[in-house]
C-alpha positions as CSV (number, residue, x, y, z in Angstrom):
1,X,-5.7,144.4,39.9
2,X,-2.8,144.6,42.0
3,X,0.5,143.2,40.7
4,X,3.3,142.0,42.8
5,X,6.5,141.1,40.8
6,X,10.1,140.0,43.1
7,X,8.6,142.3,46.3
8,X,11.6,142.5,49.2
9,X,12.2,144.4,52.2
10,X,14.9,144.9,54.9
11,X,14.8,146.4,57.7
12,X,18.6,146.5,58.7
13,X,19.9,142.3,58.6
14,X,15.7,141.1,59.4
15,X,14.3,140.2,56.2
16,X,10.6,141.0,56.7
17,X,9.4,140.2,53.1
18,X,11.2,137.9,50.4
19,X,11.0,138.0,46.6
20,X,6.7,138.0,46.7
21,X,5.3,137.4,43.6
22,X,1.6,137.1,43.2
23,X,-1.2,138.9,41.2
24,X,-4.6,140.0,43.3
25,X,-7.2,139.7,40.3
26,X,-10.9,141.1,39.9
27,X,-13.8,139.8,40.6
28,X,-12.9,137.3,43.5
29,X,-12.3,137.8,46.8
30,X,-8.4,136.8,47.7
31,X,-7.7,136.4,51.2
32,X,-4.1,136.9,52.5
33,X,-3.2,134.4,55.0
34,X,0.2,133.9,57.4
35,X,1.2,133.5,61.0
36,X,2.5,136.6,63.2
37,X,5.4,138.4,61.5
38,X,4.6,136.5,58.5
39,X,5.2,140.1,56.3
40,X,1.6,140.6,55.5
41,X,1.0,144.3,56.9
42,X,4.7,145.3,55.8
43,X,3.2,143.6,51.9
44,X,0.5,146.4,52.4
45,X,2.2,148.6,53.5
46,X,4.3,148.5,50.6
47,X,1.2,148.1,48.1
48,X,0.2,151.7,49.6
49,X,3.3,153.1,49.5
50,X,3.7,153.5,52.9
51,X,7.3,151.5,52.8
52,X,9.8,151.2,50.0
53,X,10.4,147.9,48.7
54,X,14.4,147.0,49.2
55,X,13.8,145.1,45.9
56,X,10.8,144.5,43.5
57,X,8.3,146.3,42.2
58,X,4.3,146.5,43.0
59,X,2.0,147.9,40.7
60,X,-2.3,148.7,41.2
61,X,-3.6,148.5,37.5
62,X,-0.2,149.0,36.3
63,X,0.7,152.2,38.1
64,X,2.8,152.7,41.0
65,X,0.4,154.1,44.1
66,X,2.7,157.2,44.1
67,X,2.1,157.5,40.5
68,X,-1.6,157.4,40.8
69,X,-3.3,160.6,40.2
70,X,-6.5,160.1,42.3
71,X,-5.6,157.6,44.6
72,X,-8.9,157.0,46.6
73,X,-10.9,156.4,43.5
74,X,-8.7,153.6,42.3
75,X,-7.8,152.1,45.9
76,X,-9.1,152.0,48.8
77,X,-7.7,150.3,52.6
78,X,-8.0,150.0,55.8
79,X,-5.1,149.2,57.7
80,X,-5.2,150.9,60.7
81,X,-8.6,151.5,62.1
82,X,-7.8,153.9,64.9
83,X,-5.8,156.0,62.5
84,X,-8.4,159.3,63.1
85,X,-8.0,162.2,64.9
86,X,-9.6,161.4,68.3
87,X,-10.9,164.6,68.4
88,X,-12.8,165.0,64.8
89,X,-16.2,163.8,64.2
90,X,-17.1,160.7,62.3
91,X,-18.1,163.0,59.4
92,X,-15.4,165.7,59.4
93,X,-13.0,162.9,59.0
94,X,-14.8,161.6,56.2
95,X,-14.9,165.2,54.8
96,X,-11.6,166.0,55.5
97,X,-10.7,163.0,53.0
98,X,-13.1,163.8,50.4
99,X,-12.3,167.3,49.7
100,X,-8.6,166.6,50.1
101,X,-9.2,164.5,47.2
102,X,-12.4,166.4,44.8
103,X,-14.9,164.1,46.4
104,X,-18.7,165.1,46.2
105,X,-19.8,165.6,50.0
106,X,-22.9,163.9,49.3
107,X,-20.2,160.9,49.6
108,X,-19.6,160.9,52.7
109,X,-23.1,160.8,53.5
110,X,-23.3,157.7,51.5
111,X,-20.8,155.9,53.0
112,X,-22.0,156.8,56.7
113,X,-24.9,155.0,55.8
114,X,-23.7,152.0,54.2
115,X,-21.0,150.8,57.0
116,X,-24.2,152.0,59.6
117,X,-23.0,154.8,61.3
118,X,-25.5,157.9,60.1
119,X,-26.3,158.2,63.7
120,X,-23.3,158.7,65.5
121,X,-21.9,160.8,62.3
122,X,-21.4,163.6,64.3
123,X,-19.8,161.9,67.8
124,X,-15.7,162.1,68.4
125,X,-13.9,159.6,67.2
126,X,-12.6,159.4,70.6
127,X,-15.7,157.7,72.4
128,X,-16.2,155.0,69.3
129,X,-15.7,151.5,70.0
130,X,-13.5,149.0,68.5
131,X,-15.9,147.8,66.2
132,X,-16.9,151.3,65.4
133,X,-14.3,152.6,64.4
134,X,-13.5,149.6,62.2
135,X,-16.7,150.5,60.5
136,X,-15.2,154.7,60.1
137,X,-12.3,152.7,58.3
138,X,-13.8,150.6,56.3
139,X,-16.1,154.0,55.6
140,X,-12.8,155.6,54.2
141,X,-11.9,153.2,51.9
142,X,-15.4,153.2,50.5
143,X,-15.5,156.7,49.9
144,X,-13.6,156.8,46.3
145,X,-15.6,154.1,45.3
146,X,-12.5,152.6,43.9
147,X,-11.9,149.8,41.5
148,X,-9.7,147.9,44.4
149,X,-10.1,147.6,48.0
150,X,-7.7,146.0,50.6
151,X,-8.7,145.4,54.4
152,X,-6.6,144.3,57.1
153,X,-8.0,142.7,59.9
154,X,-11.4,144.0,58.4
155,X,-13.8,142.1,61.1
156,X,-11.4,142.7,64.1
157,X,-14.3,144.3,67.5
158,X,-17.0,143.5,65.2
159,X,-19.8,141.8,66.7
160,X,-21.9,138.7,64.6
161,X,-24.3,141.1,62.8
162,X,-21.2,143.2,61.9
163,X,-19.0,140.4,60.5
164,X,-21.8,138.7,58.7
165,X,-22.3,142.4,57.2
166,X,-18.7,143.0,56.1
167,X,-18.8,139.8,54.9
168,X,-21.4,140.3,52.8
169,X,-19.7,143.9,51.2
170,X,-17.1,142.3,50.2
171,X,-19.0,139.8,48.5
172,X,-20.8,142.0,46.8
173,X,-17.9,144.2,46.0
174,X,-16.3,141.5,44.1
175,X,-19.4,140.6,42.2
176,X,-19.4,144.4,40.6
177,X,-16.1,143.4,39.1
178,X,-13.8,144.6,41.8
179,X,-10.6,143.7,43.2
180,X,-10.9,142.8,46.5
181,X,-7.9,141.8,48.9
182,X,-8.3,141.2,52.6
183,X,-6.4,139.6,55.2
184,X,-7.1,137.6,58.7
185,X,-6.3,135.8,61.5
186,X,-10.4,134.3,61.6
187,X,-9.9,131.4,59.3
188,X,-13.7,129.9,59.7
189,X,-14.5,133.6,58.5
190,X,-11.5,133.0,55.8
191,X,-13.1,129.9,54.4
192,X,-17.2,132.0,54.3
193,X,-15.5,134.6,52.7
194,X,-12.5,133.9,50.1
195,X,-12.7,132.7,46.7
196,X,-8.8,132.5,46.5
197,X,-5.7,132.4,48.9
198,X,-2.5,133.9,49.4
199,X,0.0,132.3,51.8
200,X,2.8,133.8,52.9
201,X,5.6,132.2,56.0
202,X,8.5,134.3,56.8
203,X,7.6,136.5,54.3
204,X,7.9,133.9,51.2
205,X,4.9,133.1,48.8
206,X,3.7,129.5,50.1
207,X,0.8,129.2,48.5
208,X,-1.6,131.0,45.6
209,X,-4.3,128.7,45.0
210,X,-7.8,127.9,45.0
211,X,-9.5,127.9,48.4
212,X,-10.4,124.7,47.5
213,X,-7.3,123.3,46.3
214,X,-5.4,125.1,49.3
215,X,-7.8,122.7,51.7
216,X,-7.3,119.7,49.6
217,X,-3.7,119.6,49.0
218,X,-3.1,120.6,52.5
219,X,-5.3,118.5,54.6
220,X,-6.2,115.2,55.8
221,X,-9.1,113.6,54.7
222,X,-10.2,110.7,56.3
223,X,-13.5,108.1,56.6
224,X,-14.9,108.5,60.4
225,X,-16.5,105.3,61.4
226,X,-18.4,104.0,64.6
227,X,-19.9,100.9,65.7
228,X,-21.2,99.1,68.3
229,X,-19.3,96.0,67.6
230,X,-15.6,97.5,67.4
231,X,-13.7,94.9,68.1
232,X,-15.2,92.8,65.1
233,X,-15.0,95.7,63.0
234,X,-11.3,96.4,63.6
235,X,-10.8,92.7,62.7
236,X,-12.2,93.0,59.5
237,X,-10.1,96.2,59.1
238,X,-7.0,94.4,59.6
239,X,-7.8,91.4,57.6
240,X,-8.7,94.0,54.4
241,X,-5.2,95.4,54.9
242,X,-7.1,98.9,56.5
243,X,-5.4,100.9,58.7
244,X,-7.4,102.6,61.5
245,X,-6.7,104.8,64.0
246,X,-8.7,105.7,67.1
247,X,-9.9,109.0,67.9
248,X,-11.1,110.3,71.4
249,X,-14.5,109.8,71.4
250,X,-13.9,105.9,70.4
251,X,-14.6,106.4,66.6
252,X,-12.5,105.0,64.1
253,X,-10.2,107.4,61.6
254,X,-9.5,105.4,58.5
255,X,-6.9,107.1,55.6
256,X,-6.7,106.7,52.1
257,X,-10.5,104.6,51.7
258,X,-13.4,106.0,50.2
259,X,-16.7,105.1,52.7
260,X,-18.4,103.5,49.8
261,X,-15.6,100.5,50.3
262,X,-15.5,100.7,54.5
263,X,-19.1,100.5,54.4
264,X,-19.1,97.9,51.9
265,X,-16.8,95.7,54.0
266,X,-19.0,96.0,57.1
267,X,-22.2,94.7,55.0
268,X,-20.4,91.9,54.3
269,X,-19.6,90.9,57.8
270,X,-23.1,91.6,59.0
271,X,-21.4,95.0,60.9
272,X,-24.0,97.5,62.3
273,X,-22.3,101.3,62.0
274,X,-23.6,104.0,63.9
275,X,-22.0,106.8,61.6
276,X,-19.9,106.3,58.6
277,X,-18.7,109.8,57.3
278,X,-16.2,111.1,55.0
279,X,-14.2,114.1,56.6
280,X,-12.4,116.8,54.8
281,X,-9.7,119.2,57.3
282,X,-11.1,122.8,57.6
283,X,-9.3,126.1,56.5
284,X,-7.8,126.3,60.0
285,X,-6.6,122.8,60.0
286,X,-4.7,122.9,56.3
287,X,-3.0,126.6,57.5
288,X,-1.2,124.9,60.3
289,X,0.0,122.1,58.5
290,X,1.7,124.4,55.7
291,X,3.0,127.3,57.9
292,X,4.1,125.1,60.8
293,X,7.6,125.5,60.2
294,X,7.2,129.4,59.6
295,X,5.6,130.1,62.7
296,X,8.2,132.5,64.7
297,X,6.0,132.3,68.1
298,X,5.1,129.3,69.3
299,X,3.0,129.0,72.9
300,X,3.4,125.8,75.0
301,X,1.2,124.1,77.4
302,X,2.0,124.9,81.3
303,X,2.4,121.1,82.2
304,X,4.7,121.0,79.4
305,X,3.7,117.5,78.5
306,X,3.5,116.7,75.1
307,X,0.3,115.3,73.8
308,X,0.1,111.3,73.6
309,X,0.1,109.9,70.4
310,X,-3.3,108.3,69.2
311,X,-3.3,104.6,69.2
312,X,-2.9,103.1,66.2
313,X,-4.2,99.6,64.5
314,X,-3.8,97.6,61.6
315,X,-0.9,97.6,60.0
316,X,0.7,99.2,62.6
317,X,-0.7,95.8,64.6
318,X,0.7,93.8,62.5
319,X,4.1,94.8,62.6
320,X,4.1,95.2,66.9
């Protein structure tokens, strides 16, 4: 478990991470989500003891890191992939680590094979790839076998076979009972992967929830309907009081009615649909809407031309 009680820190008047409080639990997988310059990594950074919290405390299993007598057996993280000696092998990395710390070396075998890299085990670091040497970090935090694991920007180089892999570590990870605790920018591997979310803006908690009551308090859901006889159908729309609004592709977008009623209505007027389906926002789509306003980089178009509002009708009609 990995507590987090008031966490703050300052680097001169920028205030990278604001009075955090949140608890990382066993047994689930709890992603850490936030734009650029959110705080995330400096949050890490401070669970490891890397930096020093201006303010707050952060405890793993209710022990300061620095405090922790045999650190790689109760947590273990990748942060910075690339953080080996380009000139040491895959394994004499590993080995360096695990008699530093009173590791059997049969560990390091063990872990070479699980992340898949037994055959390059004795190649420089230097020539790995990317995704390799995500997979020597991800090795590394393995190799305490610890109780808690934290990865940041775990699938970053990795190709499908390698993302569906890590994915499917971590999964198993938390289903031993561990603590697991990973951050990304990937949210459609977000929403495959966590079981909880943290949500951080500016380096202020936004969210700790459910992943799926971050989706459905922080999405749109709406009925998608299309059919050949539009016009008639938006008339019967308007008449029930329905607002619809048109999407691209000439479908209808109808808010706050369940499909049983739309599709009800259009029986009743003898209305053939083509598709009538309920749509719930993904991951992606509920993250922008809450950090919006905590994003610190924004890109623009290079027409700079904003959008055009979608059309709207109904009530909107009515009132024009």
């Amino acid at each position: 478990m990995i507590e987090l009680e008031g966490l703050t820190k300052r680097y001169g008047e920028k205030v990278a991470v604001k009075d955090l409080t949140f608890t990382v639990r066993p047994g689930i997988i709890t992603g850490f989500l936030g734009p650029n310059g959110a705080g995330k990594s400096t949050t890490m950074r401070m669970i490891l003891g890397l930096d020093h919290p201006t303010a707050g405390d952060v405890r793993i299993d209710g022990t300061r890191y620095d405090r922790l007598k045999d650190p790689l057996t109760c947590i273990g993280a990748l942060l910075e992939a690339k953080g080996v000696h380009p000139g040491r092998s895959a394994y004499n990395h590993l080995l360096c680590l695990a008699q530093s710390n009173g590791i059997p070396r049969q560990r390091v075998h063990e872990v070479l094979d699980t992340v898949g890299l037994t055959a390059v085990a004795r190649k420089k670091a230097k020539g790995f790839s990317l995704g390799m040497g995500q997979r020597l970090g991800i090795a590394a935090a393995l190799l305490g076998d610890p109780r808690i694991l934290m990865f940041d920007e775990p699938v970053n180089g990795l190709d499908p076979e390698g993302i569906h892999w890590i994915r499917t570590l971590m999964k198993s990870l938390a289903a031993q009972g561990r603590t697991v605790f990973v951050s990304s920018h990937l949210m459609s591997e977000m929403a495959l992967t966590a079981d909880h979310l943290v949500v951080i803006g500016q380096g202020r908690l936004l969210a700790d929830t459910s992943m799926a009551e971050f989706i459905e308090r922080n999405s749109r859901s709406y009925v998608r309907v299309r059919s050949p006889q539009r016009e008639r159908l938006l008339d019967a729309l308007r008449q029930a009081g329905v607002t619809a609004v048109e999407s691209g592709d000439g479908a209808l977008e109808v808010d706050g009615s369940k499909a049983e009623y739309i599709g009800e209505l259009a029986a009743r007027q003898q209305l053939v649909l083509h598709e009538l389906s309920p749509q719930q926002a993904s991951l992606e789509e509920a993250f922008m809407r809450l950090t919006a306003e905590s994003v610190e980089y924004h890109a623009h178009t290079g027409t700079g031309t904003p959008a055009p509002p979608r059309q709207q009708w109904g009530e909107s009609w009515k009132k024009g």
